[in-house]
C-alpha positions in Angstrom: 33.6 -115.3 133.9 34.6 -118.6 132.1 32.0 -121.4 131.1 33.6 -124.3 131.7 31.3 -127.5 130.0 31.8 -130.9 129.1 29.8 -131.8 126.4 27.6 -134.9 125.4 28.4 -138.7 124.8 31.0 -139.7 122.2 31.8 -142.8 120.6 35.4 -143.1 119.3 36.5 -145.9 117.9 37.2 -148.0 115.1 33.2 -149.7 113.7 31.7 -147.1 116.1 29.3 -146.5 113.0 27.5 -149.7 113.6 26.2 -147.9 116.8 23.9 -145.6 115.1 20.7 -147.2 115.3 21.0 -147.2 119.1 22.3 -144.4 119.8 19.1 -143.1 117.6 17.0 -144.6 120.2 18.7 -143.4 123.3 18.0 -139.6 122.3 14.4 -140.7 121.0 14.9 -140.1 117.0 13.0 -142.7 115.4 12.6 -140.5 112.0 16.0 -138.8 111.3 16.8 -136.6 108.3 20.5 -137.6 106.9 22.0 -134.1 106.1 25.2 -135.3 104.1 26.4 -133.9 100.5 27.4 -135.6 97.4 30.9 -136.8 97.9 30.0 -138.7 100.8 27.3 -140.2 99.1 29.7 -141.4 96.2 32.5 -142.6 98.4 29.3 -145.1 99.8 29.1 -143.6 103.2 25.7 -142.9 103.2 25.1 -146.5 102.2 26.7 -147.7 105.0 25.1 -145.6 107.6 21.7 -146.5 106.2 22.9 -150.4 106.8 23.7 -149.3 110.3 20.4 -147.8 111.1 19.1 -151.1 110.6 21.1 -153.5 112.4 19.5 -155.3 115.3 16.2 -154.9 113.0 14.5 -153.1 110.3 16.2 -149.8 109.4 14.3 -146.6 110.8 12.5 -145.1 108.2 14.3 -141.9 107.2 15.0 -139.1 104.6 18.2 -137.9 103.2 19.6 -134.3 102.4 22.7 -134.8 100.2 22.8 -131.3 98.4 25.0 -129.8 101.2 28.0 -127.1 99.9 31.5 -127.2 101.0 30.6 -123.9 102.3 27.1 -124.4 104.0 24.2 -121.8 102.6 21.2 -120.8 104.1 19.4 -121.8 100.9 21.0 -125.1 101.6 19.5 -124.9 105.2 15.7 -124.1 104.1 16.0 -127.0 101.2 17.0 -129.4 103.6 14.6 -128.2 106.2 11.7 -128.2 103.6 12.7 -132.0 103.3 13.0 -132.6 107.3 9.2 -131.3 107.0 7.9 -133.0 104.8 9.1 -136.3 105.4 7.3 -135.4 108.9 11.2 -136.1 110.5 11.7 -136.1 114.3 16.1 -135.6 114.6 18.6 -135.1 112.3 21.9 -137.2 111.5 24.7 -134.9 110.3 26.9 -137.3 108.0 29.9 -136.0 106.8 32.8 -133.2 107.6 32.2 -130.2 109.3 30.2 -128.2 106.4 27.2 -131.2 106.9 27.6 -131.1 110.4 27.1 -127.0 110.6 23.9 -127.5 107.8 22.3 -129.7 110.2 22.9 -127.2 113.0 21.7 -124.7 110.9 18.0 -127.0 110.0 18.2 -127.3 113.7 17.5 -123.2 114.1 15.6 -123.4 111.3 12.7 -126.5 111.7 12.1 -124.9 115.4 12.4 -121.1 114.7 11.4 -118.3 112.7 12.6 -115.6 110.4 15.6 -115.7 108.5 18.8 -117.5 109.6 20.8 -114.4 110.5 18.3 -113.3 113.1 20.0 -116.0 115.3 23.8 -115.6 114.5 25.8 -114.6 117.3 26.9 -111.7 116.2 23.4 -110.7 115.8 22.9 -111.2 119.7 20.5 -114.8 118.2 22.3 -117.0 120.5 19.6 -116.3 123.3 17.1 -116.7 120.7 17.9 -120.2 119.8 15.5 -122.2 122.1 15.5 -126.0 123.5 12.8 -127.0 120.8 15.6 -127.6 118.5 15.5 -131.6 117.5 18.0 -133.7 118.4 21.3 -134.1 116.2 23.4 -137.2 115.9 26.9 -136.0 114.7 29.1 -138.6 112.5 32.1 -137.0 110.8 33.5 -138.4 108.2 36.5 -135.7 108.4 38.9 -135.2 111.3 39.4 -131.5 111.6 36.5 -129.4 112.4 35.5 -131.5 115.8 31.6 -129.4 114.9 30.2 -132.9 116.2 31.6 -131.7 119.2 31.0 -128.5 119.1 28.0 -125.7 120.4 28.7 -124.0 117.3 28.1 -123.8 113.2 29.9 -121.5 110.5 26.9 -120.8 107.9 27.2 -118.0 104.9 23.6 -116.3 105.2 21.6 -114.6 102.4 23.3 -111.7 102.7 26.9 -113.1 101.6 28.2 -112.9 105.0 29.9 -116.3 106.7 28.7 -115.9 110.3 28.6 -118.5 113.5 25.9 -119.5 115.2 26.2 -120.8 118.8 24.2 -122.3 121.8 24.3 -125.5 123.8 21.0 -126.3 122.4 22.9 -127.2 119.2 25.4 -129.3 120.4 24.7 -132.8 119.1 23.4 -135.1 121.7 25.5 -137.9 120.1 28.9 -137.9 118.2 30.3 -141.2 116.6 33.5 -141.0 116.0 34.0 -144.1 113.4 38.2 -143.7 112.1 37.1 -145.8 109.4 34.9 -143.3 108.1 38.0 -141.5 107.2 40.3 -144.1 105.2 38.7 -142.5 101.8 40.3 -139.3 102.3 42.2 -138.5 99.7 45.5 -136.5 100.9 45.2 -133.0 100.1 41.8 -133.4 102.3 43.2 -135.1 104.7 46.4 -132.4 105.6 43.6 -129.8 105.4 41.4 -130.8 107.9 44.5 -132.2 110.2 45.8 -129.0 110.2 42.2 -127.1 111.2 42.5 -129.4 114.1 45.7 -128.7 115.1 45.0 -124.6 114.2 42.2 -125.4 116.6 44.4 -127.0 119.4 46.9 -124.0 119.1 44.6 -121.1 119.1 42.7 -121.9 121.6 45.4 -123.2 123.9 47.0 -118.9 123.2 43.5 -117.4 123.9 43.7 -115.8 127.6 40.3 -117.1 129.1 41.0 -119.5 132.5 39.4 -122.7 131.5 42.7 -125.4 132.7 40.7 -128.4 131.2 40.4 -127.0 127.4 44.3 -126.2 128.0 45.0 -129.9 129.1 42.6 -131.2 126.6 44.1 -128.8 123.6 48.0 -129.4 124.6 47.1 -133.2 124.2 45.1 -132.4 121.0 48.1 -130.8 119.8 50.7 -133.3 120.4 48.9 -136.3 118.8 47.9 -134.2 115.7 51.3 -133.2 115.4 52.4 -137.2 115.6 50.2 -138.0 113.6 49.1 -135.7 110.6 51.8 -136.4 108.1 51.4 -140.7 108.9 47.9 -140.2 108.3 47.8 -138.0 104.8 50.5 -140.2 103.7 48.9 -143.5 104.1 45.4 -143.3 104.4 44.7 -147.0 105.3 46.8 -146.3 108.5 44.0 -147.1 111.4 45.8 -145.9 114.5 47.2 -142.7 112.7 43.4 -142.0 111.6 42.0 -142.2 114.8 44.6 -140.3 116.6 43.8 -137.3 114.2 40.0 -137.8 114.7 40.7 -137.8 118.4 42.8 -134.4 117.8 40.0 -133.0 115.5 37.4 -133.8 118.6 39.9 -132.6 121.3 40.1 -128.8 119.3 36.7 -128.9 119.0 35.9 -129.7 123.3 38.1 -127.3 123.9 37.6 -124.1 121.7 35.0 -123.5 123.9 37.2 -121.3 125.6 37.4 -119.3 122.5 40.1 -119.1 119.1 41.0 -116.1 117.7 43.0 -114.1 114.7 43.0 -117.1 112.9 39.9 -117.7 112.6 38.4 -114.2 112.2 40.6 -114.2 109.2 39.8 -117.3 107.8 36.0 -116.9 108.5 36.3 -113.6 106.7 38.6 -114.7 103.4 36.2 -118.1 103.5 33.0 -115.5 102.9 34.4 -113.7 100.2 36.5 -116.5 98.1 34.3 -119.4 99.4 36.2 -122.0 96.9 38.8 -122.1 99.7 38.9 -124.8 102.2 38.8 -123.4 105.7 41.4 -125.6 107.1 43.7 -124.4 104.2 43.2 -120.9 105.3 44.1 -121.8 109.1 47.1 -124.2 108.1 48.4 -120.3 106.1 47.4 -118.2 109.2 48.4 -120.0 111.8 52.6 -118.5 111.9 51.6 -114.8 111.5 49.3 -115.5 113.7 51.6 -117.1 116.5 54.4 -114.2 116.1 51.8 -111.5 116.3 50.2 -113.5 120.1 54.0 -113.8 121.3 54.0 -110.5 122.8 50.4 -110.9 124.5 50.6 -110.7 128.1 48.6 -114.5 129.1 51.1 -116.0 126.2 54.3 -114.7 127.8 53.2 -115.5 131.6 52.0 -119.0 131.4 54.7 -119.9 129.0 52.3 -120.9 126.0 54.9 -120.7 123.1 57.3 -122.6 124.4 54.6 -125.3 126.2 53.2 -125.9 122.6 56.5 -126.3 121.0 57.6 -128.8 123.4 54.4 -130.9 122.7 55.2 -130.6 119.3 58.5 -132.0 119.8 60.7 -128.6 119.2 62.1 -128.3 122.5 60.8 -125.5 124.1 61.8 -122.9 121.6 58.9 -120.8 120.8 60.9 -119.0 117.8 60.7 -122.5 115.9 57.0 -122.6 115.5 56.2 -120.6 112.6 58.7 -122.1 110.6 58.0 -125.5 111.9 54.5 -125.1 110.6 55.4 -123.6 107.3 57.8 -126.5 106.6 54.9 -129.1 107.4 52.3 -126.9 104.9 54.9 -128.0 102.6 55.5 -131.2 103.2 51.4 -131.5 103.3 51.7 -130.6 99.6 49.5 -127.3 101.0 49.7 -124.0 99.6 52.9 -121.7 100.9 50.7 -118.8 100.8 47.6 -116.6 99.6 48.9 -115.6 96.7 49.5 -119.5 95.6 45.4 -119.7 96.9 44.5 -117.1 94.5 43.9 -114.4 96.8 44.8 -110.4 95.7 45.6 -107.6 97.9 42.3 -106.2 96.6 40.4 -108.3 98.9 42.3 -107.4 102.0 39.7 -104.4 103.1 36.9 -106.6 103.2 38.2 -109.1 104.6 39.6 -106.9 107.4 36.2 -105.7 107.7 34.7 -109.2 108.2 37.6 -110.5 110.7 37.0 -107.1 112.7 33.3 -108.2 112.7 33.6 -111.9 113.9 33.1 -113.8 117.0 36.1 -115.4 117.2 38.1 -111.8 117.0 37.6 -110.4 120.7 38.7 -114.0 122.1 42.4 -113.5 120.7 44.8 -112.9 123.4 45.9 -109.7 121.6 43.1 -107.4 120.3 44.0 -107.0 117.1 43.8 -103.9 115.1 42.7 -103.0 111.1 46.0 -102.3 110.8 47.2 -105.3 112.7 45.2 -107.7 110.3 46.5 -105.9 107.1 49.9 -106.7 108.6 48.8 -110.3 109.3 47.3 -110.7 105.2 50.5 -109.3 103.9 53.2 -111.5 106.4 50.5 -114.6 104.8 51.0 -114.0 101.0 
């Protein structure tokens, strides 16, 4: 049976920031924990959403959490959580790309719930566990590639090592402001590896063989203005209208991954738990053409034409062979890296990352259940 929801109130638009404070108020947060990390602290971000919780009046008093990893911890979780107690908080503003957002999520679970973070993991069978106590989250991404503001779900690397998702509507922020201006910082790299996590998120989950027509609508669109718009945006970061078409394809992924991803992302789940230096986005952007040639063959690809609809949106007429190499050409032209090997990863790793990828929640959602051996074959067509 598919699920089919649509999802909570966004804001998207260009000064959609100075909307905070009110948006605070309409979802009854009048003591919110900031979970953000350094680098948006240092780029003045955080400065600027403080301003905004106070306009109209005097700012809401508040505490901030700006220890969060690229790669979100639980021992990042239970520090900021010890904070949110303390400071006697009542919500939680996630400011910052996807890895703040998912740290929120995760002192969501953890302010409310007990035991340690994996108990709740989906994987684990937690998703029934998490409960509506969770507080209420404000989502403002300063990225535009994971869409998690968006999103029912958080990618979290628990105690034990392992990089595992954690999902239930509870979670899904009651708010998302989406502010493009948020975004002209980005340096480049950054900004062609979290465009192309939104466009990996747009393809995959417009391949994967649950019926949900909206998320297909919503992911072909996604698609198409990502594709228009990725290289405009990395290469001049000041461009408004480029930025918020890629943070309107980052959110679009994101409302519609709901009907599930797949290979991709088990892989890049996995490889992101053992190397966690590497940028998840990066790891898509690398996956994404093995990937495609290995769903060709799947029986919902080949009957509804999915190939050849996406190549078309991505103006390549509708000639399915050209997608691969039309995405290896842009990693290139991204300045990203041509393969694992250029990211530093050995052959050595393949078998546990195998083992994770066989393991994750995204892996049974592929249109084409993929094998050990099938995702050996995908890491060595990647190098």
């Amino acid at each position: 049976m598919a699920q089919i929801f649509y999802l909570t109130q966004i804001q998207i638009e260009l000064g959609a920031l100075r909307l905070l404070a009110s948006e605070c108020e309409r979802v009854g947060i009048e003591r919110p924990l900031i979970v953000t990390d350094a680098g948006v602290r240092a780029a003045g971000l955080l400065q600027r959403a403080v301003a905004a919780l106070g306009l109209g009046g005097a700012a809401l008093p508040h505490a901030v959490f700006d220890a969060t990893p690229s790669n979100p911890t639980e021992a990042a979780v239970r520090a900021a959580a010890a904070v949110y107690s303390q400071a006697r908080c009542d919500g939680l503003i996630a400011l910052g790309g996807g890895s703040a957002i998912d740290c929120a999520k995760g002192v969501a679970i953890a302010v409310a719930h007990p035991g340690p973070l994996k108990t709740y993991a989906t994987i684990e069978g937690g998703s029934a566990k998490i409960s509506a106590q969770v507080p209420p989250l404000i989502a403002v991404p300063t990225t535009a590639g994971t869409g998690s503001e968006v999103a029912r779900g958080a990618i979290l690397i628990v105690d034990d090592g392992r990089k595992l998702g954690f999902h239930s509507w509870h979670l899904l922020p009651k708010a998302a402001i989406l502010d493009p201006e948020l975004t002209l910082g980005l340096p480049p790299l950054l900004t062609a590896a979290t465009g192309m996590d939104a466009i990996a998120h747009c393809m995959e989950t417009f391949m994967a063989s649950a019926f949900n027509p909206p998320a297909d609508g919503i992911a072909l669109d996604g698609l198409e203005r990502g594709w228009a718009h990725i290289e405009r945006a990395t290469r001049d970061g000041q461009d408004r209208q480029a930025r918020l078409q890629m943070m309107s394809a980052s959110m679009q992924g994101a409302m519609a991954f709901q009907k599930g991803l797949g290979c991709v992302h088990s892989l890049s789940h996995s490889l992101g738990g053992v190397l966690p230096r590497l940028h998840h986005g990066t790891l898509n952007a690398v996956f994404l053409p093995a990937v495609l040639a290995f769903n060709a063959s799947a029986a919902a690809v080949q009957q509804e034409r999915r190939l050849e609809r996406m190549a078309q949106a991505m103006g390549l007429g509708t000639d399915a062979q050209a997608l691969g190499p039309a995405i290896r050409a842009l990693n290139q032209r991204l300045g990203l890296p041509s393969g694992l090997v250029a990211m530093g990863v050995g052959r050595e790793l393949f078998e546990r990352v195998i083992e994770g990828a066989l393991a994750d929640h995204c892996h049974k959602s592929n249109p084409r259940l993929a094998s050990a051996d099938d995702y050996r074959a995908l890491l060595e067509a990647s190098m």
